[in-house]
Every structure is written in C-alpha cells, then in structure tokens.
N, C-alpha and C positions, 0 to 999 in steps of 0.2 A: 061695151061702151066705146065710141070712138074716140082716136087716140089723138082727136085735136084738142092737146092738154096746154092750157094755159095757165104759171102759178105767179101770180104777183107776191112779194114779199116786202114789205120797208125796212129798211135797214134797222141793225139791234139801235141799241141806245146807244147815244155818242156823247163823249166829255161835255161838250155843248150844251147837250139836253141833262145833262144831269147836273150841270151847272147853273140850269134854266136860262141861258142866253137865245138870244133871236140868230141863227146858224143862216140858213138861204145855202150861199153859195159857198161861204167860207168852208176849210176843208180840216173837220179835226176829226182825228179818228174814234175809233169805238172806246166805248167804256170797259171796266171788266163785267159791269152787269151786258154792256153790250155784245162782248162777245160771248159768254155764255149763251147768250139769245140766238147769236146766230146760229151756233151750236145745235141749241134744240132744235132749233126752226129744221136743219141738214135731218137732225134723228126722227121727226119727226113726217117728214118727206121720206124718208126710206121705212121706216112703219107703212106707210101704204104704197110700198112696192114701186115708186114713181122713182125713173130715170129720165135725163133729159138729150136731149139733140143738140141746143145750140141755147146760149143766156144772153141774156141785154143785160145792161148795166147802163148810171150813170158815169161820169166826169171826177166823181168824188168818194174820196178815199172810204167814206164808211159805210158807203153801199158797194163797193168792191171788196173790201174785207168780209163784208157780211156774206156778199156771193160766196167768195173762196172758201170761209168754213163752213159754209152748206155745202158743199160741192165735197171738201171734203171728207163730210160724216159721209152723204152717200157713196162717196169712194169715184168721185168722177171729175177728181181734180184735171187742166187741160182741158174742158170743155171747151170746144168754141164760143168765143166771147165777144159781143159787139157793144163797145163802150161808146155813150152819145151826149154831147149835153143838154139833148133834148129832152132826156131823162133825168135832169139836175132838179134840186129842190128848187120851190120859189125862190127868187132872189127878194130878200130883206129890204135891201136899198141902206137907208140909213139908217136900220134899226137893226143891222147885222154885226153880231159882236156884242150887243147891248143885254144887259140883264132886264129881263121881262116884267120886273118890277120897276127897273129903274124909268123905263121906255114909259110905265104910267105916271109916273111922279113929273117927267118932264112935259109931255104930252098930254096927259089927262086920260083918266081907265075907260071915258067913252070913246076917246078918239084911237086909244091905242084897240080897242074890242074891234071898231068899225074897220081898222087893217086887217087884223086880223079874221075876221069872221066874214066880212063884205063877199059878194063874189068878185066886182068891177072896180074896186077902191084902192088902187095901190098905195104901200107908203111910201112917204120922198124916196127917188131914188131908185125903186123898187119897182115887181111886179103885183100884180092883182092874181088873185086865183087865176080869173077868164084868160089876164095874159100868159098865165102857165100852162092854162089847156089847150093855148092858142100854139105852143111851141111842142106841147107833146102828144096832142093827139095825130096832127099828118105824119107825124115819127110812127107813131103807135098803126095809122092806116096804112101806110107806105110800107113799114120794113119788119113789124112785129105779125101782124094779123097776116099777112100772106104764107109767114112760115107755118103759124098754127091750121090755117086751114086746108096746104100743101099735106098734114100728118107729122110736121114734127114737133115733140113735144118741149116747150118755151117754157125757162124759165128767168121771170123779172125782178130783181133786187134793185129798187128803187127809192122814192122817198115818200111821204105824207101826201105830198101837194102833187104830184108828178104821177104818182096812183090815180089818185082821184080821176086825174083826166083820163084814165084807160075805163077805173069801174062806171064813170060816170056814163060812158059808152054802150058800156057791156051790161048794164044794169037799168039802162035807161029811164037816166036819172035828172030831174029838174037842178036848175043853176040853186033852187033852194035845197033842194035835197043833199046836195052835196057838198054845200057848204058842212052841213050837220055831220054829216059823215067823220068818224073815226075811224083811224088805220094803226092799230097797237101794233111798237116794234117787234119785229122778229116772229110776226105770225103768218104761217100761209095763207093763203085765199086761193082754192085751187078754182078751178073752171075746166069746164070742157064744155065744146062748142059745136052745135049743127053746120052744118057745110054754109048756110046762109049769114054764119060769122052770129047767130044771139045764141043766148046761153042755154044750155042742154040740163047742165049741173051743175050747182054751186056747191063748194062745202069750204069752210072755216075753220082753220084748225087752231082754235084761240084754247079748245078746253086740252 
C-alpha cells in the first residue's frame, strides 16, 4: 500500500461540549471523557502499526491536547507540529459561549437548526460552514496535501467543521452531503491516497 497516509482526527470531548455550549473559537480544554478519547484514539493508531512524519493541528487548546496524547500512546511525542488557525473550528459568532438550549429559547429552534445545519447561513457574528471551508481548505491544498503525496505520513487533530472541509474534498462530497456528515470525537478516519491526491483507501476506526 502506499505510504501517502492521511489520518484526520477531532478532537476528544471538551468541557464545552459536555456542557452543551456553542465553543467556535473559544478555547476550553478537554474533558476527562475527552482525554480518555484521545488516549484511545493514540492506542488505537498504534494497533495498526501507523507512525507519522509531521501533524497539523489547530490554534486551540483541545485539539492540541488531543494531538499530544495520541502522540504519546504511539510513543512519538516531538513530532513536528504545524499549528494554523486555518484548522480552528467554525467560529460561533454570537452564539459562542451559549448553552444550545438557551440559543433556542431566544432565537427560536428553527432559526437556531438553520445556523447550524445550513451550509451558507452564518450566525450573527459568525461563520457559515462554506465560510470555514473557504479558510481550510487552500490551508488544506497548499501545506497539508503536498506533504502527503511528497510520502510522508500526516497526521490531523482538528475539529467538526474544519474536518469536513478536508473529507469533503477527499470524499467528493456535495455542499448537502456534508452538512449531514458526522465526525465523532476522538476517532480516526485513516486515508491513503493515489499520487493523483483521491482516495486509494478509507477506513474508520469508530468500532
């Protein structure tokens, strides 16, 4: 198989999400369910023998944490690391901070679904999915995919929103398809890739 290994991860759970708040950019770290998740995520990348060459990361603390205890279950703490905020989750706008209940009581559970779920509908404030694949995927053309199809093996600890623009890429995937898309924390999505940058092999390591 060739060794152009792509692994995207989201980060474990973070205080945020376990609090059900609307996170974006703000920066709270992982949970204890989250960092157990990271945890597996590391054991679970070294069960299939996978080392890496160089990681991206975002701007924000709980996908940097998450990297660092994957890194080091496989025992590859020091990797080279290239931190971007072009890999930061969507930004919230004025709905960051907010409890995802509260956000429908004031706003109404149509209009708060339509931020959420829309591809081009940002909330006050905020971005839209479209404008987050607008910031990660030439990050993702530019500085991510040259190294994987150079041969070295990439791994991504990233977030929900900031994923999507890479699978949506690699998976070629419609603005509706992707909305749909679920990215459970702390799981890998490995990839390897033909020299022509589409997908060779997928595999999921959710079970």
């Amino acid at each position: 198989m060739s060794d152009r290994l792509l692994v995207l991860v989201r980060h474990g759970q973070s205080d945020w999400n376990l609090k059900n708040l609307f996170t974006g950019w703000k920066d709270p770290d992982l949970s204890e369910q989250g960092v157990a998740e990271a945890k597996a995520a590391g054991r679970k990348l070294k069960a299939q023998g996978l080392s890496f060459d160089l990681a991206f990361t975002s701007v924000l603390t709980r996908a940097q944490h998450t990297l660092d205890l994957m890194l080091a279950e496989i025992g590859q703490t020091g990797l080279p690391t290239q931190k971007n905020l072009a890999l930061n989750e969507r930004d919230y706008g004025d709905l960051s901070g907010l409890n995802k209940d509260d956000a429908r009581k004031k706003w109404g559970e149509d209009q708060v679904l339509i931020w959420r779920r829309s591809y081009d509908v940002p909330p006050p404030g905020g971005e839209s999915l479209k404008d987050t694949l607008a910031r990660a995927l030439p990050y993702y053309v530019q500085e991510i995919l040259p190294c994987v199809l150079r041969g070295q093996r990439v791994l991504v600890a990233a977030h929900g929103n900031s994923l999507r623009a890479l699978i949506m890429v690699l998976e070629k995937l419609t603005p509706e398809q992707i909305i749909k898309r679920e990215l459970a924390t702390g799981v890998p999505v490995i990839y390897r890739l033909n020299a022509d940058s589409t997908v060779a092999a997928k595999l999921d390591l959710a079970a």
